[in-house]
C-alpha positions as CSV (number, residue, x, y, z in Angstrom):
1,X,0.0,0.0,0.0
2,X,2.5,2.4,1.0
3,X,3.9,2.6,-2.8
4,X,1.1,3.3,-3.9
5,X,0.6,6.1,-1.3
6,X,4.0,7.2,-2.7
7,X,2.5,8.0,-5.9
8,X,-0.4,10.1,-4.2
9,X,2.6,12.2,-2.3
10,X,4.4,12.8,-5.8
11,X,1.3,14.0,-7.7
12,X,0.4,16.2,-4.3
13,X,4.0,18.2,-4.8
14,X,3.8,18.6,-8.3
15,X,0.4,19.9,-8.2
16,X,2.2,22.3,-5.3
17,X,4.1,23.0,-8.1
18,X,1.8,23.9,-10.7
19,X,-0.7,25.9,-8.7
20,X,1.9,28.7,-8.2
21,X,2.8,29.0,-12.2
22,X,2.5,32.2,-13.7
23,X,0.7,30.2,-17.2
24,X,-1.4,28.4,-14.7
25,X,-3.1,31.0,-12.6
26,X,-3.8,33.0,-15.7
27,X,-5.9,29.6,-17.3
28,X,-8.9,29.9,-14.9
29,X,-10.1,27.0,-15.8
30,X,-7.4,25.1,-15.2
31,X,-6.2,26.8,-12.1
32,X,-9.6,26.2,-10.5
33,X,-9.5,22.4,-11.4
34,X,-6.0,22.3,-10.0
35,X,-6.4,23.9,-6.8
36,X,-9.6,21.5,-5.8
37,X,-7.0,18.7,-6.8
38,X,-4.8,20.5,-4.5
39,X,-7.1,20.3,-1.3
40,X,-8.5,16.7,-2.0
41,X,-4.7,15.8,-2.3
42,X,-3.7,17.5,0.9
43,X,-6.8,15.7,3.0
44,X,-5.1,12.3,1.5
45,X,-1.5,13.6,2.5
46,X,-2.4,14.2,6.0
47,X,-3.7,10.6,6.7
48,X,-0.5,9.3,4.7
49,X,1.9,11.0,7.2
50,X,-0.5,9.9,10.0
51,X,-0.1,6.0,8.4
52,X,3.7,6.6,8.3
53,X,4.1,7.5,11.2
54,X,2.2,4.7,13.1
55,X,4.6,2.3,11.0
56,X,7.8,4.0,11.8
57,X,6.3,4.1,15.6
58,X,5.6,0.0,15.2
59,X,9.4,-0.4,13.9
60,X,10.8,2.0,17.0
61,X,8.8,0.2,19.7
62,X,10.0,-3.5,17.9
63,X,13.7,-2.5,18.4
64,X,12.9,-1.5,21.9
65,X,11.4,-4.8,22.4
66,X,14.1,-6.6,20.6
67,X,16.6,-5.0,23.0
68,X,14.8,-6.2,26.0
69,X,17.3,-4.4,28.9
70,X,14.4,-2.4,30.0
71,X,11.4,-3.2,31.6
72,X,10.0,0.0,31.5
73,X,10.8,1.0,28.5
74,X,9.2,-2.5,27.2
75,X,5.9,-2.1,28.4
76,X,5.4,1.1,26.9
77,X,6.9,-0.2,23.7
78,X,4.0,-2.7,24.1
79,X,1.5,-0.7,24.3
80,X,2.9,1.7,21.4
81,X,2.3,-1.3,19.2
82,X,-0.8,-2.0,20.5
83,X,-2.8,1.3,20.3
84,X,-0.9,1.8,16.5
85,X,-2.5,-1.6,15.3
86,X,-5.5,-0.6,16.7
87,X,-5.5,2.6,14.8
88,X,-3.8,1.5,11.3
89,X,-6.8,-1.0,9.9
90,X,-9.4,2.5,10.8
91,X,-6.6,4.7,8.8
92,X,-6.8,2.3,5.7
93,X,-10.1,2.9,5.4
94,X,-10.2,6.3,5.8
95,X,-7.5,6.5,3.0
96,X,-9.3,4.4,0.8
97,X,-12.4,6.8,1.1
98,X,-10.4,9.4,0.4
99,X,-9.2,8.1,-2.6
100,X,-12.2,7.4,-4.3
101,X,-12.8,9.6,-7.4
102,X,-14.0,12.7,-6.7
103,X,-16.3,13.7,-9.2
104,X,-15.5,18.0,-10.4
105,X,-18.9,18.6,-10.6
106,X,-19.9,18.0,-7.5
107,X,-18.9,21.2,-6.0
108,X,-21.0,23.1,-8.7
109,X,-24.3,24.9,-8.0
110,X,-27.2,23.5,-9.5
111,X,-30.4,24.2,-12.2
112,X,-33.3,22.0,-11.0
113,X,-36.2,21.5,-13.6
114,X,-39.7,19.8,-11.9
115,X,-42.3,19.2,-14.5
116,X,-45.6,17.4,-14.3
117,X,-45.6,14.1,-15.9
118,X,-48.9,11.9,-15.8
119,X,-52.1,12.6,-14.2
120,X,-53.2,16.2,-15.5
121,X,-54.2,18.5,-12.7
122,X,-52.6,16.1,-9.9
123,X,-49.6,15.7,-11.6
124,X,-49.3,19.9,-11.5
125,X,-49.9,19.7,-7.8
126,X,-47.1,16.8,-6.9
127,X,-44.7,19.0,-9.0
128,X,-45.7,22.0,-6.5
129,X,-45.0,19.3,-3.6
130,X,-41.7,18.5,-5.0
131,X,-41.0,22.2,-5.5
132,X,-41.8,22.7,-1.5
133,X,-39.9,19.4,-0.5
134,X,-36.6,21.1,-2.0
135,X,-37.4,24.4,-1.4
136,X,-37.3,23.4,2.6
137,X,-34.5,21.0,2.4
138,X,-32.5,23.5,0.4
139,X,-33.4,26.3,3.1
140,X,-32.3,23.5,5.6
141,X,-29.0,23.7,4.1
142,X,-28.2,27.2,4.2
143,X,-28.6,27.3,0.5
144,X,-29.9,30.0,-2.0
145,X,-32.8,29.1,-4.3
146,X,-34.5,31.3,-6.8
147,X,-37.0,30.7,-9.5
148,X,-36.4,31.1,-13.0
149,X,-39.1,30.6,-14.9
150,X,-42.3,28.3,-14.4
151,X,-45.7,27.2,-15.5
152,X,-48.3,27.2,-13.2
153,X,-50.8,24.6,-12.7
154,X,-54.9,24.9,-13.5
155,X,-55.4,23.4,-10.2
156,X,-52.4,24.7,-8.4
157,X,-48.9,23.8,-8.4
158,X,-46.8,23.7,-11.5
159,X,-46.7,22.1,-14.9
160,X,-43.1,23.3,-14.5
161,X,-40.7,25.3,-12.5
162,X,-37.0,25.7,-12.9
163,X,-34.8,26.5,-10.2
164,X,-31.4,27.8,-9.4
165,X,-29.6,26.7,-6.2
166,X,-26.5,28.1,-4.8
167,X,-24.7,26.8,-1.8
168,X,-22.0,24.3,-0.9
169,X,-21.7,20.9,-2.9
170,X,-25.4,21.4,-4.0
171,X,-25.1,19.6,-7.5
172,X,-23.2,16.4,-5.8
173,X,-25.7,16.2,-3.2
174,X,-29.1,17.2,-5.4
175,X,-28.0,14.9,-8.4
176,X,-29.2,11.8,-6.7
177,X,-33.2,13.6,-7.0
178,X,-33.2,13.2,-11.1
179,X,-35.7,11.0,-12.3
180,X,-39.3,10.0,-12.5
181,X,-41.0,10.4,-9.4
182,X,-44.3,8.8,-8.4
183,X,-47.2,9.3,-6.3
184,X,-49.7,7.3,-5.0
185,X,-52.8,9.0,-3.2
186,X,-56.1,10.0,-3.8
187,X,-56.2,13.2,-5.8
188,X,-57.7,17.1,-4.3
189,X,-59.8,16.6,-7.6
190,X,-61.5,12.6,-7.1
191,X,-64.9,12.6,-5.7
192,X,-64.8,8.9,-5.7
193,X,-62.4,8.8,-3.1
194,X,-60.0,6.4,-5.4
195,X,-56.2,6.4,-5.4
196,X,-54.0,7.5,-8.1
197,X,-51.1,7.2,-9.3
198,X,-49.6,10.3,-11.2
199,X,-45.9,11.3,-11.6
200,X,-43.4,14.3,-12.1
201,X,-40.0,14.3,-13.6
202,X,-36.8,16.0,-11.8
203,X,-33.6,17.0,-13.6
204,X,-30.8,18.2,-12.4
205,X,-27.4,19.8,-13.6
206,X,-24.1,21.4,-12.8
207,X,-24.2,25.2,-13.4
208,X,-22.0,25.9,-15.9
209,X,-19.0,28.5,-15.3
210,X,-18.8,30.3,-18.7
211,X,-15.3,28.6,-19.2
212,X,-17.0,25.6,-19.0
213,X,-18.9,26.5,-22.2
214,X,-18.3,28.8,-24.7
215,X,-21.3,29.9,-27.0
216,X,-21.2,31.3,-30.2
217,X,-23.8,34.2,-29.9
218,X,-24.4,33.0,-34.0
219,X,-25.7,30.4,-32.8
220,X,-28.2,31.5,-30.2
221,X,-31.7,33.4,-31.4
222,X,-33.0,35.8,-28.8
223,X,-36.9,36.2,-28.1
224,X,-38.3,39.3,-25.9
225,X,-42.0,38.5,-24.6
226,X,-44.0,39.5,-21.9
227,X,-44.2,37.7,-18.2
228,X,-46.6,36.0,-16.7
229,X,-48.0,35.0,-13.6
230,X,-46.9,37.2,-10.7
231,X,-44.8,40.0,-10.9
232,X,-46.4,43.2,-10.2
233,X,-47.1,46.3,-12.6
234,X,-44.8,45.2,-15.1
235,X,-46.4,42.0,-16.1
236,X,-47.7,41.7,-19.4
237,X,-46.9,45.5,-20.5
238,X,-42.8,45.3,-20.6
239,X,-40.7,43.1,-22.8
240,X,-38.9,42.0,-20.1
241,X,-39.1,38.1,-20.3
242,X,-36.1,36.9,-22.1
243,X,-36.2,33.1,-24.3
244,X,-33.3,31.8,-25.9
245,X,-32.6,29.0,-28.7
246,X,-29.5,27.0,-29.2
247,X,-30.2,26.4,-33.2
248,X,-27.3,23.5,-33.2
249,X,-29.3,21.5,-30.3
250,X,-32.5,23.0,-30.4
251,X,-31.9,23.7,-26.9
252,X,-34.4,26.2,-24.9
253,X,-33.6,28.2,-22.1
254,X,-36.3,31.2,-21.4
255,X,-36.1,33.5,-17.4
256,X,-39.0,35.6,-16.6
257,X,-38.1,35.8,-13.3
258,X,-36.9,39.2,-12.9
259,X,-38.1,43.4,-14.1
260,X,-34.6,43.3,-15.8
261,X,-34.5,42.4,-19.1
262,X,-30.8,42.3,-19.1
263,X,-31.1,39.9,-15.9
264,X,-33.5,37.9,-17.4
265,X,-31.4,37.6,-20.1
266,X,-27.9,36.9,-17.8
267,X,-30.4,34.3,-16.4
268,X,-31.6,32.6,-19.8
269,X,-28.0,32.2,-20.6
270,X,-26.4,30.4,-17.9
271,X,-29.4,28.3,-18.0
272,X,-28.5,27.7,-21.5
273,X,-25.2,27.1,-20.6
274,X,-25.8,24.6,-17.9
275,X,-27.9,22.6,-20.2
276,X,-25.6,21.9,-23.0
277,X,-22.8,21.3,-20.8
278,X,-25.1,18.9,-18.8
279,X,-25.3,16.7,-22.3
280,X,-22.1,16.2,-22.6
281,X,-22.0,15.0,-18.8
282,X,-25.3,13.0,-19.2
283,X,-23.4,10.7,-22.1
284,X,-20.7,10.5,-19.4
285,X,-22.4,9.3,-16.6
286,X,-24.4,6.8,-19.1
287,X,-21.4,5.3,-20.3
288,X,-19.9,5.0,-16.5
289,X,-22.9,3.9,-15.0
290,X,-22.9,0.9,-18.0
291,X,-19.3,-0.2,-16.9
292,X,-19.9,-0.5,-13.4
293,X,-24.1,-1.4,-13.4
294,X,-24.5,1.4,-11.6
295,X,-28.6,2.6,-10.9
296,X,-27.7,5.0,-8.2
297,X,-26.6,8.3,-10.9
298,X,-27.6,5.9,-14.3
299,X,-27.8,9.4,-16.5
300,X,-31.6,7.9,-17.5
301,X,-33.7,10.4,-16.8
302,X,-36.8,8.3,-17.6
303,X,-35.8,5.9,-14.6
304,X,-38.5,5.6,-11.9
305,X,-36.6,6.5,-8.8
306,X,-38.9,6.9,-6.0
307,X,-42.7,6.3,-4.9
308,X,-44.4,8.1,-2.6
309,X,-47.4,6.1,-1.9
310,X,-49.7,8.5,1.2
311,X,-52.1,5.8,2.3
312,X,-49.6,3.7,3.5
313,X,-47.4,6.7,4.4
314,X,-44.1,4.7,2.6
315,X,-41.4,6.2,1.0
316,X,-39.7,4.3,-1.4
317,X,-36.2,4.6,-3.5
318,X,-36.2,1.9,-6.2
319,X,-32.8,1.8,-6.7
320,X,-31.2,0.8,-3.6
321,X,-34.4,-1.1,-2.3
322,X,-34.8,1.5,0.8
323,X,-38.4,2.1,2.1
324,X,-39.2,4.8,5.4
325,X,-42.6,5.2,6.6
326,X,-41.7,8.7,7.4
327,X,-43.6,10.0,4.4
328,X,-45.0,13.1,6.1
329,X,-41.7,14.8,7.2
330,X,-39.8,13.5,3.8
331,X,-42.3,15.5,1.8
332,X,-41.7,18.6,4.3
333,X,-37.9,18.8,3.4
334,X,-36.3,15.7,5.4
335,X,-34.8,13.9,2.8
336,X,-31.3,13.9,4.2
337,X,-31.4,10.2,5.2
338,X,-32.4,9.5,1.8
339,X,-29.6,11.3,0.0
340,X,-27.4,10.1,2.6
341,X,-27.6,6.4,1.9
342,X,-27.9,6.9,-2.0
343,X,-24.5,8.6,-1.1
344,X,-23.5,5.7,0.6
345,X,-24.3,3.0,-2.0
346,X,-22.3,5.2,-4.8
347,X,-19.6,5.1,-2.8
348,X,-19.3,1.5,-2.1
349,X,-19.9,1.0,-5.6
350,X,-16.5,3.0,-6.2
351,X,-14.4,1.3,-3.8
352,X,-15.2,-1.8,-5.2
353,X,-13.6,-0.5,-8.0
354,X,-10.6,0.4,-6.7
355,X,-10.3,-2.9,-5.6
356,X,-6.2,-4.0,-5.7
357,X,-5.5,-0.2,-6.6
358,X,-4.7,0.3,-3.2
């Protein structure tokens, strides 16, 4: 193990290296990859000297012990050895985690889209759920959310709103939520008192810096309409709702979140932005997820994920088989728990791959 620790210590210096050139620092987009290599490196470091260490303390004490002239000196030895053993086997693992693949995006903001899928009006309404359920785990957080565009239902909630969320590691924490979503109750609109079963589609993708993607502003045709829904004075008499198409991709990104045109517009196109860069990573993820058989981040976003059925009060997650009858807080925002083991499972999955790597 230790040579191949060796290998992490090299790549840690000459990243120290790299992160103070004068060619690097003026590539942002390479400086900022580098310096997140730099810290993740640095965690790893720390529990490498820690491991060396214990060994070199194992190889003192084992002199002191082959010596044998002091008794005292012996029994501490002994003990030494003792408490390092103890400690090593929790430090291997520690490293390991460490060492799984970080994934660069993680640390990114995110743009979450909820739309209504089947079921008409209750469909609408489970979308507005949805939307409530993050908005309250997200304010749990600490992180921002605002709106930037939507659709609102005939009955109430939305047949789509698109959010953007700001905060710490919100795009490797809130990429676990895309997918189908279903829900199983009886709907505000059934007289009959039957159950349905209607769903809602989340997506969810990195925000993308603008040297993540560059656009060609040929390529992009800009639309001025009027907003809708609420907004004040301005609605429907100002221009001030901005929609943009990607004619290579047929991409659409539209904000009529804001008065300001020119915000609107500063919305629409990191939107945009976010969107194509999220294709590229959706092949990515569909190709990695094939390799390893993963269902936890699959890259289908037409997989059912999660039911939410309310007569029986059950949560479940279909792909990792987990079911909480704790229905009534989840849809209020407590869906740590869930996150946490879908988390869990995606990192088991990677340390199986790293298998004899370390």
């Amino acid at each position: 193990m230790l040579d191949k620790l060796q290998i992490v210590k090299q790549r840690f210096d000459e990243v120290s290296d790299l992160i103070i050139q004068p060619d690097i620092i003026s590539d942002q987009k390479r400086y900022v990859r580098l310096s997140k290599e730099y810290k993740d490196l640095g965690d790893v470091v720390a529990k490498i000297k820690e491991y060396e260490s214990l060994l070199n303390t194992i190889e003192e004490a084992k002199e002191i012990l082959a010596d044998g002239s002091d008794a005292e000196m012996n029994e501490m030895a002994k003990i030494e050895i003792e408490e390092a053993n103890t400690r090593i086997p929790q430090l291997e693992e520690e490293i390991k985690f460490l060492l799984i693949p970080k994934d660069p995006e993680d640390t990114k903001n995110a743009i979450m889209e909820l739309r209504a899928g089947t079921g008409g009006d209750e469909a609408s309404i489970f979308a507005g759920d949805l939307f409530r359920m993050y908005s309250k785990y997200c304010s749990d957080r600490g992180w921002k959310v605002n709106t930037v565009d939507f659709s609102e239902g005939t009955n109430g909630g939305f047949k789509e709103i698109q959010l953007e969320i700001s905060g710490a590691d919100v795009y490797g924490t809130l990429k676990f939520e895309a997918g189908v979503h279903r829900v199983q109750r009886v709907p505000q609109t059934e007289t009959q008192g039957r159950v349905h079963t209607s769903a809602a589609t989340v997506m969810v993708f990195p925000e993308a810096e603008e040297f993540d993607v560059e656009i060609n502003p040929k390529d992009v045709r800009i639309d001025f309409f009027c907003s809708s829904g609420p907004g004040g004075q301005s609605v429907n008499t100002t221009y001030s709702a901005v929609r943009l198409t990607h004619i290579p991709t047929g991409l659409v990104a539209q904000c009529q979140d804001q008065k300001s045109q020119h915000k609107n517009k500063e919305k629409a196109f990191k939107v945009l932005r976010s969107r194509l860069y999220d294709m590229e990573l959706a092949k990515k993820q569909a190709e990695d997820a094939l390799k390893r058989g993963s269902m936890v981040t699959s890259g289908d976003r037409s997989a059912k994920i999660r039911t939410y059925n309310y007569p029986q009060g059950r949560v479940t997650d279909h792909r990792i088989g987990l079911t909480l009858y704790d229905l009534s807080n989840i849809i209020n925002g407590d869906i740590h728990k869930i996150i946490e083991e879908l988390k869990l499972a995606e990192n088991t999955e990677k340390l199986k791959e790293l298998g004899e790597a370390i």
